[in-house]
KEKE-3310 file (N, C-alpha, C; in steps of 0.2 Angstrom, whole numbers, plus 5000, padded with zeros to 4 digits):
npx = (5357:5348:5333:5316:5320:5308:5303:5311:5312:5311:5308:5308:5309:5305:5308:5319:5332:5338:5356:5367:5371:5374:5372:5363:5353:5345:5332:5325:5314:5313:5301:5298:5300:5314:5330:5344:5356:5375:5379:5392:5392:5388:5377:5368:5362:5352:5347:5338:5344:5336:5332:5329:5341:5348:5352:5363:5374:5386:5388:5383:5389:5384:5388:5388:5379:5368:5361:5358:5353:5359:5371:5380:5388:5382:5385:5376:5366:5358:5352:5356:5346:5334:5320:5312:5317:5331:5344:5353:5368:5372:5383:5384:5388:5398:5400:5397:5385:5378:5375:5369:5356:5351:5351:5341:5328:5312:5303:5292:5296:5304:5317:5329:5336:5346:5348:5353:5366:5383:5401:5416:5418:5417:5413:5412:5428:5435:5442:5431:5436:5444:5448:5442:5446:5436:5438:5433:5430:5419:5404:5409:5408:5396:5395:5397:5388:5378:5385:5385:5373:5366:5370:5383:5386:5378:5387:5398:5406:5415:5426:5434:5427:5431:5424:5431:5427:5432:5429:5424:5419:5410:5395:5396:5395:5388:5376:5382:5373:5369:5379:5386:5375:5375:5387:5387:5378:5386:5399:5410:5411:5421:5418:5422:5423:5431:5435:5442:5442:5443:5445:5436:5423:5421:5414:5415:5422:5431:5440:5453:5460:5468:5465:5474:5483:5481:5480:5495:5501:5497:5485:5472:5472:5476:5461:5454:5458:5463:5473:5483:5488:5493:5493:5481:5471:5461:5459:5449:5445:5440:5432:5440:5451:5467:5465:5467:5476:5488:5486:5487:5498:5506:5500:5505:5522:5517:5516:5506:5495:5488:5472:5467:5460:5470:5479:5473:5475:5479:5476:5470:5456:5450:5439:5435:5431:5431)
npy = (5596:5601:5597:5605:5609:5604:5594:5583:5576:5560:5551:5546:5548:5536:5531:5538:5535:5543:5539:5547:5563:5571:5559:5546:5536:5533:5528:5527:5526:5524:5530:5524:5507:5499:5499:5487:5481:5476:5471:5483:5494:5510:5526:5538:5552:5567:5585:5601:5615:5625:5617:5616:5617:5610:5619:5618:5619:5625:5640:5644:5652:5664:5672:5661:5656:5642:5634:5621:5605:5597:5584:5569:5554:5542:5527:5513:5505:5493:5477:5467:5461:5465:5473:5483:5495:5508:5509:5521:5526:5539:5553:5569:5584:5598:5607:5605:5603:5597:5584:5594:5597:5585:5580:5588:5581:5574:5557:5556:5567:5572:5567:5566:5552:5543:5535:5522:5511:5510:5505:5497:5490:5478:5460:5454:5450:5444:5426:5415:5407:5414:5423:5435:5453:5466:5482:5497:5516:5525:5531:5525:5510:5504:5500:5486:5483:5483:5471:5459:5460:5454:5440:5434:5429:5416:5412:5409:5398:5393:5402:5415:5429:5445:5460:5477:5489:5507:5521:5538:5537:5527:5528:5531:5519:5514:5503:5494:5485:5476:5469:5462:5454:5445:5440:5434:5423:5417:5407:5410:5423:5439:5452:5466:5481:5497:5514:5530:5541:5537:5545:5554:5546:5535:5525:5514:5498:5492:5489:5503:5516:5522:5513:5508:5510:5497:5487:5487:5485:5473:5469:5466:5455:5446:5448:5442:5429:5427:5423:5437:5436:5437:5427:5422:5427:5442:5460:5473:5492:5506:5523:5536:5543:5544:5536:5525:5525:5524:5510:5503:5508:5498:5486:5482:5482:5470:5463:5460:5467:5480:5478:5479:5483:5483:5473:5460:5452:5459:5460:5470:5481:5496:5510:5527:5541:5553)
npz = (5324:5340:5346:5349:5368:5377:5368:5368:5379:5382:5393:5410:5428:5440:5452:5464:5476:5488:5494:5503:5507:5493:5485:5475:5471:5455:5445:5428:5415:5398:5385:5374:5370:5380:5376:5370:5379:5387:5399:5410:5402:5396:5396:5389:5398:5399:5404:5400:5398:5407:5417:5432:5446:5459:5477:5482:5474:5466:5460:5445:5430:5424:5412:5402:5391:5389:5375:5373:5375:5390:5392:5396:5400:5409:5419:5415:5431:5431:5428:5414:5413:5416:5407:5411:5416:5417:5429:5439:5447:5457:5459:5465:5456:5462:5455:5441:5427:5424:5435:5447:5441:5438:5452:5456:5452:5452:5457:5445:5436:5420:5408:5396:5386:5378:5364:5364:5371:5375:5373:5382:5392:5396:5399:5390:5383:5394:5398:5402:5413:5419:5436:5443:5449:5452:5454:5461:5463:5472:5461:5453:5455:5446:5437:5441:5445:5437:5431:5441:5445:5430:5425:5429:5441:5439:5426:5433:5436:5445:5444:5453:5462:5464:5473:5477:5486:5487:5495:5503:5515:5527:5523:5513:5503:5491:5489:5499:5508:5497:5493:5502:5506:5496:5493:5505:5503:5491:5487:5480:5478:5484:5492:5496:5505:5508:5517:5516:5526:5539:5553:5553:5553:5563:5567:5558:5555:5546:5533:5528:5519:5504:5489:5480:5488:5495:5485:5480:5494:5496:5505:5498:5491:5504:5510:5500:5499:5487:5471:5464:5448:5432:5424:5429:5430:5429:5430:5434:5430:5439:5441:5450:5441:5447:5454:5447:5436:5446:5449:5438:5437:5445:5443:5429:5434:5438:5427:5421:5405:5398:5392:5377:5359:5350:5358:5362:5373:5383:5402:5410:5413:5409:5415:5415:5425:5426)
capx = (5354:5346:5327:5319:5321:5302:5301:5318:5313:5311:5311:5304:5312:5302:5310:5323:5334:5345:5359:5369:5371:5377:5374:5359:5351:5340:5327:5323:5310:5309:5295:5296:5306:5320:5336:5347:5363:5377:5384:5396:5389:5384:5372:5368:5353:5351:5341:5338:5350:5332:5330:5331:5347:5349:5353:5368:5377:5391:5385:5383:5393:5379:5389:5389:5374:5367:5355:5357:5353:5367:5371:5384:5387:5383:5386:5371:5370:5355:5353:5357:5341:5330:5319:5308:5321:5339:5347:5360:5370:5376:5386:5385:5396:5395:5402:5395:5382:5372:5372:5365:5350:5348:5351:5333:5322:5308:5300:5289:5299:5306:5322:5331:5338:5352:5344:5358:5370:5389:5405:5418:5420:5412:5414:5415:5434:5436:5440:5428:5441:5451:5447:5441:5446:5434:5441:5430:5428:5412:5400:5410:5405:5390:5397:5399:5382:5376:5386:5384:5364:5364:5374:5390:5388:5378:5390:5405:5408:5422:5431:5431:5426:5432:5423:5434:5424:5432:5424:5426:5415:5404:5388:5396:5397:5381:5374:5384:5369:5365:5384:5387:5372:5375:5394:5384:5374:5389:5406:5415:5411:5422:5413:5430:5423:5434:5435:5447:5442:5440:5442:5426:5418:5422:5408:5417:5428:5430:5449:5454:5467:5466:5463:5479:5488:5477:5484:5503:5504:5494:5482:5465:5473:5476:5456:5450:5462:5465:5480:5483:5494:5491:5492:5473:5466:5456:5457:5443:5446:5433:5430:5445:5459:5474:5466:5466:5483:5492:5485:5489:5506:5507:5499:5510:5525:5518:5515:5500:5494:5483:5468:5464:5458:5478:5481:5464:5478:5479:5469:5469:5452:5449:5434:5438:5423:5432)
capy = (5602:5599:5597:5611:5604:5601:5588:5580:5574:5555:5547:5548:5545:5532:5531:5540:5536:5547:5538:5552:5568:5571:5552:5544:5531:5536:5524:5528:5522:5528:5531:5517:5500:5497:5497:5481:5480:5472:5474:5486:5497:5515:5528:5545:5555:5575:5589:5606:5621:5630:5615:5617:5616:5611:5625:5619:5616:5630:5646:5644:5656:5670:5673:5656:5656:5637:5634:5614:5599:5594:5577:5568:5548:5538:5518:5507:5500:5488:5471:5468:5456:5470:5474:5488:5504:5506:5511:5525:5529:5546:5557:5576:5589:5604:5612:5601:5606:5591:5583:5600:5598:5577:5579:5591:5577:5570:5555:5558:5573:5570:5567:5565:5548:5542:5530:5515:5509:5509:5506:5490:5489:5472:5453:5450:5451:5441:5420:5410:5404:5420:5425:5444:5456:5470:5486:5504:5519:5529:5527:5518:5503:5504:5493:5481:5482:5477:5464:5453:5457:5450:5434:5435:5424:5412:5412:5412:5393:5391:5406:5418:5436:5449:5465:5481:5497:5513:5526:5541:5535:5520:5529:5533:5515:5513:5495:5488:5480:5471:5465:5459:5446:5442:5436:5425:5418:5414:5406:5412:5430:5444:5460:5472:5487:5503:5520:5534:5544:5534:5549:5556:5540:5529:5519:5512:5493:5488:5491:5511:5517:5521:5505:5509:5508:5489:5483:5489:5480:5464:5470:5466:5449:5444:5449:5441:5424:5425:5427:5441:5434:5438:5420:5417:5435:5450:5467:5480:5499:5510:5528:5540:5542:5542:5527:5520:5526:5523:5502:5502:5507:5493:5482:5484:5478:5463:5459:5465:5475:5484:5476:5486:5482:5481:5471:5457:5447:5459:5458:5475:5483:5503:5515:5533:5545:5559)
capz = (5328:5346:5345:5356:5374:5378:5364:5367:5386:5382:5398:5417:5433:5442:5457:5467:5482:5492:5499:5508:5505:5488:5484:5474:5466:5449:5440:5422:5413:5393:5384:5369:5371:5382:5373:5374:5382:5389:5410:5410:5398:5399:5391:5389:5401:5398:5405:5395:5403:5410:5420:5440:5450:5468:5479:5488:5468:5466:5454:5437:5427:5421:5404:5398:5390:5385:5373:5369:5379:5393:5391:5399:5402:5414:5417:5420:5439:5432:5426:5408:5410:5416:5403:5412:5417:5419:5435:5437:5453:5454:5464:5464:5457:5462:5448:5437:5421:5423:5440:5450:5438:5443:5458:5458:5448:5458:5454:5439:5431:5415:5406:5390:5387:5373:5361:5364:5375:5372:5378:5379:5397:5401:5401:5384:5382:5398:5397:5409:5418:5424:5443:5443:5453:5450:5458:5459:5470:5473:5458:5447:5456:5444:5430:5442:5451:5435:5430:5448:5444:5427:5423:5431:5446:5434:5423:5436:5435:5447:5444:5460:5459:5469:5473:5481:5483:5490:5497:5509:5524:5525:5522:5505:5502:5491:5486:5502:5510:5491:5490:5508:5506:5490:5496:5510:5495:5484:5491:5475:5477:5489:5497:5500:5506:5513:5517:5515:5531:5545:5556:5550:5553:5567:5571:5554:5559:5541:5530:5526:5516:5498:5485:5476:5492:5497:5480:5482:5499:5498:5508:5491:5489:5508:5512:5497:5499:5480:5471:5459:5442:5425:5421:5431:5432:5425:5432:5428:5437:5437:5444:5451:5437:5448:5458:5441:5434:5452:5452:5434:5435:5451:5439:5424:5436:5441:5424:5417:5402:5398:5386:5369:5353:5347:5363:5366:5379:5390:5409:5412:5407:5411:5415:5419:5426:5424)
cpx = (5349:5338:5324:5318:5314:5300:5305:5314:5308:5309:5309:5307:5305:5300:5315:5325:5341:5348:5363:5370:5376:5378:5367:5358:5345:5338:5325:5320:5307:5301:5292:5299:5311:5327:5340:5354:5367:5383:5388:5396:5388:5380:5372:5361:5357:5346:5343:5340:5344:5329:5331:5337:5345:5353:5361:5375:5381:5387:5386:5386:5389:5382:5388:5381:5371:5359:5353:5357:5360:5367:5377:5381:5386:5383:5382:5371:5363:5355:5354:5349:5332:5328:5314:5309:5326:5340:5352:5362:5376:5379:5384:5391:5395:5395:5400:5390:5376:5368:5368:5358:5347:5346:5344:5326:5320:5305:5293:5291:5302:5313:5324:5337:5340:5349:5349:5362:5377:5394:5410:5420:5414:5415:5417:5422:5438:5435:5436:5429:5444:5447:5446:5440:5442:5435:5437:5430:5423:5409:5403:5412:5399:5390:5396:5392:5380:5377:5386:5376:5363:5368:5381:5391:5385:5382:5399:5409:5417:5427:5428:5430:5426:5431:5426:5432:5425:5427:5426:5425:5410:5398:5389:5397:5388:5382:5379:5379:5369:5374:5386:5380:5373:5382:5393:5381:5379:5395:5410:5416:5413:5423:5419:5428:5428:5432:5441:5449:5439:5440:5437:5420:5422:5421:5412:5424:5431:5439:5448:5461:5462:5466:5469:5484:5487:5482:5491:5504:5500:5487:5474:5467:5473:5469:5453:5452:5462:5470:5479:5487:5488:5490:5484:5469:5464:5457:5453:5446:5441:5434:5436:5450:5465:5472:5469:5474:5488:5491:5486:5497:5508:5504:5503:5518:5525:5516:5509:5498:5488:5476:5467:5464:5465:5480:5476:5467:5478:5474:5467:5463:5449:5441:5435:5432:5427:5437)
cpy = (5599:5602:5603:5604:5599:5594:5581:5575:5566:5548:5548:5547:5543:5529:5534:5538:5539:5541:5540:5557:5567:5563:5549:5541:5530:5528:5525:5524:5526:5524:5523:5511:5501:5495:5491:5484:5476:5475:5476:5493:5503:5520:5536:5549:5563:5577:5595:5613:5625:5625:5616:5612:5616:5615:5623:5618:5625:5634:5646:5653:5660:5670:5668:5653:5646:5637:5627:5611:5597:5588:5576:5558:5547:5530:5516:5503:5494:5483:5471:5465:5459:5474:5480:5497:5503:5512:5516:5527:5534:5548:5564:5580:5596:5608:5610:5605:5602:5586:5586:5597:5590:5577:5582:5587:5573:5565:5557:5564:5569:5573:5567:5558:5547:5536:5521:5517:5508:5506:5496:5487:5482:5466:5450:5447:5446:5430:5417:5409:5408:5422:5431:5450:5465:5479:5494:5509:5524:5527:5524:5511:5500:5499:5487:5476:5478:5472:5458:5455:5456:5445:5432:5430:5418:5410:5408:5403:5392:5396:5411:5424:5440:5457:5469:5486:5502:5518:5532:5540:5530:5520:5531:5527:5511:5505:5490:5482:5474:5467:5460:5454:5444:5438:5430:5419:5413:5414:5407:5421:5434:5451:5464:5480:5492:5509:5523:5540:5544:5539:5552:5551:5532:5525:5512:5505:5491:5491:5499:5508:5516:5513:5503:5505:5499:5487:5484:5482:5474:5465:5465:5456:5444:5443:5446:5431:5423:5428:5430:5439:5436:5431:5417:5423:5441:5453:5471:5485:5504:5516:5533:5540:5539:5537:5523:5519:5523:5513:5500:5502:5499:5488:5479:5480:5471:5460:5460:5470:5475:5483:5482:5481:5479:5476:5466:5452:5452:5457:5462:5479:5490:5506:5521:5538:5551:5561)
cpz = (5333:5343:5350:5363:5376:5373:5363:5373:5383:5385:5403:5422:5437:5449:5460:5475:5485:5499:5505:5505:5496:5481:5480:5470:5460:5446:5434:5419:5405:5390:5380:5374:5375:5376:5375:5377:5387:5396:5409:5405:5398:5392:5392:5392:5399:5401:5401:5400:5406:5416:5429:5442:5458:5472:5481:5479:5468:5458:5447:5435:5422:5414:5401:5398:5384:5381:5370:5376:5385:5394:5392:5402:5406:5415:5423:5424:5436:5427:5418:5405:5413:5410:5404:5415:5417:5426:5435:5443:5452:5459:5464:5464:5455:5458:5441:5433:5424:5431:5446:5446:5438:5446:5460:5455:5456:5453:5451:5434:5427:5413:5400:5390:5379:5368:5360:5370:5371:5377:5378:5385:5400:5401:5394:5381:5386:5398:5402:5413:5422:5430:5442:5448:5451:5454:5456:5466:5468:5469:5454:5451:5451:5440:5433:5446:5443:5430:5435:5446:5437:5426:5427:5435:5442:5431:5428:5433:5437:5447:5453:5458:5466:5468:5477:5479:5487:5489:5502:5514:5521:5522:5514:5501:5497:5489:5492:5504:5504:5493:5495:5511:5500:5490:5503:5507:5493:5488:5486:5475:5484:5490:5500:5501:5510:5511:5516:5523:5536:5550:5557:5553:5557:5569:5564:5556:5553:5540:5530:5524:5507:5494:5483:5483:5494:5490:5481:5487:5501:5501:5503:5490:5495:5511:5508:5497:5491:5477:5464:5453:5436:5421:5422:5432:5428:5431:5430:5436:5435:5442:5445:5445:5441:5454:5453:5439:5439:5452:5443:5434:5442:5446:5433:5428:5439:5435:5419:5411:5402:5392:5382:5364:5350:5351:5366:5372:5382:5395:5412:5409:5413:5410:5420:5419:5424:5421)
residu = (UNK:UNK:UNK:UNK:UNK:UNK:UNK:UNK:UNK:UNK:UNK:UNK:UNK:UNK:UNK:UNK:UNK:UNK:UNK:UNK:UNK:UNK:UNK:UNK:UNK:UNK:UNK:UNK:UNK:UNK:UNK:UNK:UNK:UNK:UNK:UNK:UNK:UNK:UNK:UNK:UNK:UNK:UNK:UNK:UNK:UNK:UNK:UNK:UNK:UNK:UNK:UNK:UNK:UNK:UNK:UNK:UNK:UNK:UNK:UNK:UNK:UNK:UNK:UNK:UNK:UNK:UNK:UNK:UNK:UNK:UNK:UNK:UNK:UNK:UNK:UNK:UNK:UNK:UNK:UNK:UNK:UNK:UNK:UNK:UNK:UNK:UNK:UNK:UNK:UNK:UNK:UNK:UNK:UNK:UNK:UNK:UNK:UNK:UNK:UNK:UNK:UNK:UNK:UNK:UNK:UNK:UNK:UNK:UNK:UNK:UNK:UNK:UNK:UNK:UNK:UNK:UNK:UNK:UNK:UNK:UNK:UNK:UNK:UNK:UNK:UNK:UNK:UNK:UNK:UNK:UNK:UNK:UNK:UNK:UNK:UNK:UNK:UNK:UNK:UNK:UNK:UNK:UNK:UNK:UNK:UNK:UNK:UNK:UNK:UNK:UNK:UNK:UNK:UNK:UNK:UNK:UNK:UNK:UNK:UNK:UNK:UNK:UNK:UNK:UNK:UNK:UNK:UNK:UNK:UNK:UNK:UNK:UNK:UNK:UNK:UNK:UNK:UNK:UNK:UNK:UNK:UNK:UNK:UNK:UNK:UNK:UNK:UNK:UNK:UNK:UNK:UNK:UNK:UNK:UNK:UNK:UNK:UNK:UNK:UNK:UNK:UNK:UNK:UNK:UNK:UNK:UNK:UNK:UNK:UNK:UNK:UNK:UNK:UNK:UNK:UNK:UNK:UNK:UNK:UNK:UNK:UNK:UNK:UNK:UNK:UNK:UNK:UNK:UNK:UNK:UNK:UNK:UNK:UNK:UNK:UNK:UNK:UNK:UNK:UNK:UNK:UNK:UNK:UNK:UNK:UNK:UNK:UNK:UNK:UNK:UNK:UNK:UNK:UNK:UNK:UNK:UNK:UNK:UNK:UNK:UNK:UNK:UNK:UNK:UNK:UNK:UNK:UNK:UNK:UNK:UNK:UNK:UNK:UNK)
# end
């Protein structure tokens, strides 16, 4: 049984940055110890259903009366070697429970924060050697934010790592600035940003087109000059389903399956936001 709310809230937000409309980057900082955890990783924040909603968030449904904590995962964007808050990059949904009443925290409001970290989508499972094509769109880039800031380029030792992060418009392109000097840094690592609606956003010179469609026609492989096989490569997919499912089944033909606990050969390894 849920504690009452006021007793529950664990945890502070520290920091807040609005990237664009609908778009933000939260700081959490709980009360005791930092929990460990490992890049890729995600955890669970809450607020208590009396908490405040941002105006522009679609009408809650007056019958449906809540009386316990809303909690809902999110995957930690910050470093695994960061011992003083975790990071979370959200989006807003408007019809959502939980990110209408985020989306209204200011820094020093409080939260409710998950007492561990879980989840299998990381590096662990991956050999040294395979070349990584890290593939997400909108926040589930977040996994990936922090496996490039803990260990990952440390670690890379020769292998290449390829980041592609769809998006609607450029300006929904969070953490470009951080990955686009981090690929000037590091000659083993490549910065594949696109859009979906260049119309909208012209000032925009970079790739468009869905991600699924970039993998199908070569495009993810021809930008990154690395080649995709099962033989020298990991795949991680992170955020949309049907980007997922659409570059899974494109994968699966060229050879590829799908990693699982029954299955620790495969090179395909999954994260689905919704």
């Amino acid at each position: 049984m849920d504690a009452p709310a006021a007793e529950s809230l664990n945890a502070a937000v520290t920091k807040r940055v609005d990237l664009a409309p609908g778009l933000l980057i939260l700081r959490v900082v709980p009360d005791g110890p930092l929990f460990p955890f490992e890049a890729g990783q995600f955890c669970v924040l809450g607020l208590p259903p009396e908490a405040p909603r941002v105006t522009e968030a679609a009408v809650e449904d007056a019958e449906k009366k809540r009386t316990r904590m809303i909690r809902r995962s999110y995957s930690i964007a910050s470093s695994s070697r960061e011992r003083e808050y975790l990071e979370f990059y959200v989006s807003l949904v408007h019809s959502g429970e939980l990110t209408p009443r985020l989306f209204a925290l200011r820094e020093g409001d409080r939260l409710w924060l998950g007492p561990k970290a879980t989840g299998l989508f990381t590096m662990k499972q991956v050999p040294g050697e395979a070349d990584l094509f890290l593939l997400s769109t909108g926040t589930g880039l977040a996994p990936y934010v922090s496996m490039i800031r803990s260990d990952l380029l440390d670690r890379a030792r020769g292998r290449r790592i390829v980041v592609a992060h769809g998006a609607r418009h450029s300006f929904d392109l969070g953490y470009r600035g951080e990955f686009e000097d981090l690929a000037k840094r590091f000659g083993n690592l490549r910065y594949l940003p696109s859009i979906t609606r260049p119309a909208e956003d012209p000032s925009f010179c970079g790739e468009t087109g869905y991600l699924q469609d970039q993998l199908a026609d070569g495009r993810i492989e021809a930008r990154a000059e690395v080649a995709l096989s099962p033989a020298t490569s990991h795949v991680f997919l992170c955020g949309n389903p049907a980007m997922i499912e659409a570059c899974l089944a494109i994968l699966h033909a060229r050879g590829f399956r799908e990693w699982s606990k029954k299955d620790p050969g495969g090179q395909v390894h999954l994260e689905k936001y919704w």
